[in-house]
N, C-alpha and C positions, 0 to 999 in steps of 0.2 A: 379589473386586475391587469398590471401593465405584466409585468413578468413574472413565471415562474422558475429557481434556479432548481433543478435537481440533478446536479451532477459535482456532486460534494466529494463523491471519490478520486473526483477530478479535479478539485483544490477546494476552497473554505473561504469563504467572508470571515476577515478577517474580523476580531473580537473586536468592541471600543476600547474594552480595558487593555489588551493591547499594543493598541495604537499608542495609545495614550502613554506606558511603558517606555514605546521605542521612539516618541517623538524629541525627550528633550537630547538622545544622544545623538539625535541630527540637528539641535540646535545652539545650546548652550553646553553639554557635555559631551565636545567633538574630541576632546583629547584620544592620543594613540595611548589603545592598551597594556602597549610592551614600553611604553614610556613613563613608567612607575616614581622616575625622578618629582617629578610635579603635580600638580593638585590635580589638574585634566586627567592626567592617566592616570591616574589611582582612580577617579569616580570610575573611567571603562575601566579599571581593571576588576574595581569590586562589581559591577555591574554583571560582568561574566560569570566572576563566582558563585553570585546569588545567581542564576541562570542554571549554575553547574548542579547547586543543589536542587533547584526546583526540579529539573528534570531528573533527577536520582532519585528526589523522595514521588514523581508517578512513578516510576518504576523498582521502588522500594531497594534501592540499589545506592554502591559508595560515590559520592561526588569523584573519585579519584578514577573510577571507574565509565564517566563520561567522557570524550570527547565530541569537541563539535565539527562541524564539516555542513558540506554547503547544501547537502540533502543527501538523501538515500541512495543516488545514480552514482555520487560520488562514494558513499560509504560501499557498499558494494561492489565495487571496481576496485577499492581500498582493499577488503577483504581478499575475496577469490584472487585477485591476481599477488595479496602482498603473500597471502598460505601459502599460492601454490608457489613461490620465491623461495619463501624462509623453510617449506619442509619438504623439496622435493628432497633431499636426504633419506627420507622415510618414504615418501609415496608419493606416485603421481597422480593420482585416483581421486576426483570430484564426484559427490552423488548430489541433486538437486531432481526436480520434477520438471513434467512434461508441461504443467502448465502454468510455469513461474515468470513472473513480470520478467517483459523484456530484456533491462538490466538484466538481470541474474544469466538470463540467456544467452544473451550476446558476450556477455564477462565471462563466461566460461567456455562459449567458443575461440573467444579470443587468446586466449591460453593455453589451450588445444594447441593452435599455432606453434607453441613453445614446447608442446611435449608431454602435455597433459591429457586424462582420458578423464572423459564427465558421462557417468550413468546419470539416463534420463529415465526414473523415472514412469511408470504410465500412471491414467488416475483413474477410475471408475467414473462410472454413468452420475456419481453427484462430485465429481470431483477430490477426492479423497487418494491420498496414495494408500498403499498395502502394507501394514508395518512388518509384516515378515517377509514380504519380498525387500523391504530396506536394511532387514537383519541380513539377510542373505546376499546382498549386494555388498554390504560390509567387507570389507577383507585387508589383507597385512599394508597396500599398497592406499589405503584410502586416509586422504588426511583431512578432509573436511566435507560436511551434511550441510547441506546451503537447503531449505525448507520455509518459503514464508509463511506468515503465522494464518492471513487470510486472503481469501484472494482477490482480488482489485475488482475483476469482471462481475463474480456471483457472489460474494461475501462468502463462502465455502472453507470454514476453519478446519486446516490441519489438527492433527491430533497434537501438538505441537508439546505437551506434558509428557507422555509415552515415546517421543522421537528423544526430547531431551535426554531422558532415561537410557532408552539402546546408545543413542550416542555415548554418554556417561560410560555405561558397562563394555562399549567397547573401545574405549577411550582413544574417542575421534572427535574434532571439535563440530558440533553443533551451531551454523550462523542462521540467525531465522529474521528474514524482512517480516518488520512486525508495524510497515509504514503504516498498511488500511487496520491493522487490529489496534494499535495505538490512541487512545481517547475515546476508543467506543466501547473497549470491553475493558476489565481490569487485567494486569499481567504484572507478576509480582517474581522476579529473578530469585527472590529467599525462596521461593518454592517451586519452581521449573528451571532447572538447570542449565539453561541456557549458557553456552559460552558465550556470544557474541552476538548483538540484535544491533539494529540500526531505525531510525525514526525518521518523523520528516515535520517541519513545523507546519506548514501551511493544510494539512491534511487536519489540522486541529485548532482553525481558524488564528491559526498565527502567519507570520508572513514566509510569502516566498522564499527559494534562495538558503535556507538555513536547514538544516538538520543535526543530528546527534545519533553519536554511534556507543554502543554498551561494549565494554571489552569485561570481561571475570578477570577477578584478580586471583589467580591460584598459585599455590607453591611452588608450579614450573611456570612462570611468564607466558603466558600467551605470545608470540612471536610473529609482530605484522609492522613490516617496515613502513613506510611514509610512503605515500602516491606522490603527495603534492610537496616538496622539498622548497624551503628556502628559511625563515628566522627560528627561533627556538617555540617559536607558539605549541601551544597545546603540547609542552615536553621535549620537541620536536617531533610530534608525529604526523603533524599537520601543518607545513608552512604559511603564510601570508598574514596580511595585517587582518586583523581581528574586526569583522563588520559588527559592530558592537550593537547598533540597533537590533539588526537582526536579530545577533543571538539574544537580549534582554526581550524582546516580541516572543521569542522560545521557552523561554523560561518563563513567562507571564502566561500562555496558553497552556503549558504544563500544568501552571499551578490554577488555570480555570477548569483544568478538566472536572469532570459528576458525571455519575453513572446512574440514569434513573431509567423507568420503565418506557417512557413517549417517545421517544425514537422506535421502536420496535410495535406501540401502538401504533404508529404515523404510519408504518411502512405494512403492520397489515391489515390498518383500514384501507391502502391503497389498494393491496391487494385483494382485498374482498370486493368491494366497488368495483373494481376493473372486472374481476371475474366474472361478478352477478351483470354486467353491463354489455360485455361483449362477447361473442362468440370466437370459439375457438382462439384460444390465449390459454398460452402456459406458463408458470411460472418454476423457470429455470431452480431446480435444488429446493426445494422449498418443503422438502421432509426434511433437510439437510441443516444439521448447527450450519449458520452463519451470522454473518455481522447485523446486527439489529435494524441497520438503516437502509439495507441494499437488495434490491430487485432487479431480475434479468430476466425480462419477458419476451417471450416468445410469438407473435403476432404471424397468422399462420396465412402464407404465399403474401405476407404486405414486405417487401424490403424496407429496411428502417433505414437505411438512405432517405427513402422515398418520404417514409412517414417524417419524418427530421424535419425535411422542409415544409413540407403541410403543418408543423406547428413553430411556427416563428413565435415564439413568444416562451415557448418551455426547454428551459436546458437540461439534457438528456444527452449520452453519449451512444455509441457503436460498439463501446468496449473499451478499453484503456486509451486514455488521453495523450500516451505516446505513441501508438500506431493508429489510433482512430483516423488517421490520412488514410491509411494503406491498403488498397482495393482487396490483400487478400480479406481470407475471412478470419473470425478469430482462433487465433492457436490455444484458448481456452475451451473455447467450445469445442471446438474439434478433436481436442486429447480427451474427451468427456465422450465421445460417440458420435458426436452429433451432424452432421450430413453440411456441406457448403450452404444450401439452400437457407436447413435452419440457422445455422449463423451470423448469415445475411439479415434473417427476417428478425434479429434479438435485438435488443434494445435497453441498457442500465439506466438505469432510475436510483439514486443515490441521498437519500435526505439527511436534514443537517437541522440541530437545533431553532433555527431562523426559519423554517418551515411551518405549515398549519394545517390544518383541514380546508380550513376554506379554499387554502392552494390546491390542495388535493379534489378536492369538488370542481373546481376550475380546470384542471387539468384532464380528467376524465372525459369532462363535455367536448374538450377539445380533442383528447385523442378518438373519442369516440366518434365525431364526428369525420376528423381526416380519417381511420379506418374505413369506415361505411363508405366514402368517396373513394377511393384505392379500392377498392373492392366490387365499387358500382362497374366501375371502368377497367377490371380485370378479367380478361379471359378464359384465364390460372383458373381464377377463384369459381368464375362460373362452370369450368367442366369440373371442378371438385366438390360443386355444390351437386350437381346433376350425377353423380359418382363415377363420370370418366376416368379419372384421375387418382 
């Protein structure tokens, strides 16, 4: 076996069907979409709109109701900074969590700057915020609940029907990053109240560079100016020329999503095998609802630095695919309890339909092996075997 890819929360082999979708409008159907005059732009213009509807009807939601945008880093800079614009009138007051993707994080520090205050937030021992500490956080000055739906690191699902709800009843808008819940679980806007959620294509074996963002259409307009300004695209709410593959790759992956039971077999045969195989290994959250394809194990004094390189051949990440450079440790793990050390030594494991057992059998022999070697040659390990330590 040449390679194993498990780092799907990390992006997606892209689908053939697809591919196949997005290739004639980088060959024969190059026209500009806002050039409706001519026969080129009309095929990208209906291209878009069927796009517009596929990704409305995953998320049981009005075509009128999508917007596209270039992913989720953008939708989310889009949001938090266009709220905190349009209602500092009413409040300056963000509430999001302690352990929310980067984006979220850095967008509302960033806005801080301007005079904004963002509650962080804490999350318990599996990752979970408090909903009566969010009731409570609530107040006259708050004008937006930023809540992803799952979280990137541990697959760890917000309560994210019950937030809807408080939101609702205290009529604050609700934005929920629903990038990693998107194509793996079902979420259906006629029944979770969401105001506002944001997607990502490539998370759902579509391509790079593209995403979609949900706005509610309610009796008072939702009020979220333009990040990116320039031609009347998307209403005007989103300027630039329309990467028409892209978005038609979006809409074609929308409409390949299925929700069966083998991703969630896949990921706890892995997890049973790894356990019965090796010593001392924990599996991060794992009483805990989460994403059916995602595991963050625990590998006890081996740093997964270390272990990363001992397996040249299996992709696996450190944590999120945006900071995975960054020597601290994770801001996931660590809003959860959990010590430098262990965070160091955790490791995602992320599977994706294109997966197998057989990968999984192969992969095990291999981690099992680089362990036992990290371990031979660890000092750590040897006074924690002998109970120094």
């Amino acid at each position: 076996m040449d390679y194993c890819y498990f780092d799907n929360n990390a992006t997606t082999k892209i689908d053939e069907k697809v591919l196949e979708t997005m290739l004639p409008y980088l060959k024969e159907h190059y026209g500009n979409a806002s050039s409706i005059q001519h026969k080129f732009g009309r095929q990208s213009s209906h291209a878009i709109e069927k796009a517009r509807i596929q990704v409305a009807g995953s998320l049981n939601a009005n075509p009128k109701e999508i917007f596209f945008t270039s992913g989720s880093t953008e939708a989310i800079n889009t949001v938090i900074k266009g709220v905190s614009k349009t209602y500092k009138s009413k409040g300056n007051h963000i509430i999001t969590s302690s352990s929310e993707h980067k984006a979220v994080i850095n967008a509302c520090e960033s806005v801080e700057k301007e005079g904004m205050t963002t509650t962080y937030l804490p999350v318990n021992k599996f990752g979970l915020i408090d909903l009566e500490e969010l009731k409570n956080e609530i107040n006259d000055k708050t004008v937006l609940v930023s809540i992803m739906a799952a979280n990137n690191e541990t697959g760890v699902l917000q309560p994210i029907e019950e937030i809807a709800k408080i939101c609702q009843e205290k009529d604050v808008l609700f934005f929920c990053d629903a990038t990693q819940w998107y194509g793996k679980l079902p979420l259906d806007v006629q029944k979770i109240p969401i105001d506002i959620l944001c997607v990502s294509a490539h998370k759902i074996h579509g391509p790079k560079g593209v995403g979609a963002l949900y706005i509610r259409r309610k009796s008072k307009p939702i009020q979220i100016p333009a990040l990116i300004v320039g031609g009347k695209q998307e209403g005007g709410f989103r300027g630039g020329t329309y990467a028409v593959h892209q978005i038609a790759g979006l809409g074609e992956a929308a409409a390949q999503i299925e929700f069966d039971q083998t991703l969630e077999d896949l990921r706890n045969y892995f997890e049973k095998i790894l356990l019965e195989t090796i010593e001392e290994v924990e599996i991060k959250t794992q009483s805990a609802n989460r994403l059916p394809n995602t595991s963050n194990i625990h590998f006890k004094h081996v740093k997964g630095s270390e272990l990363m390189t001992k397996l040249p051949n299996i992709a696996v990440s450190s944590g999120s695919a945006c900071v995975s450079g960054d020597r601290d440790p994770s801001h996931v793990l660590k809003a959860m309890g959990y010590s430098d050390d262990e965070a160091f030594c955790s490791l995602r494991f992320s599977f994706s339909k294109y997966n197998s057992k057989e990968e999984i059998d192969y992969a095990i022999g291999q981690i099992t092996s680089a362990v036992d070697q990290i371990r031979k040659n660890s000092p750590i390990w040897e006074m924690y075997k002998e109970g120094l330590i």
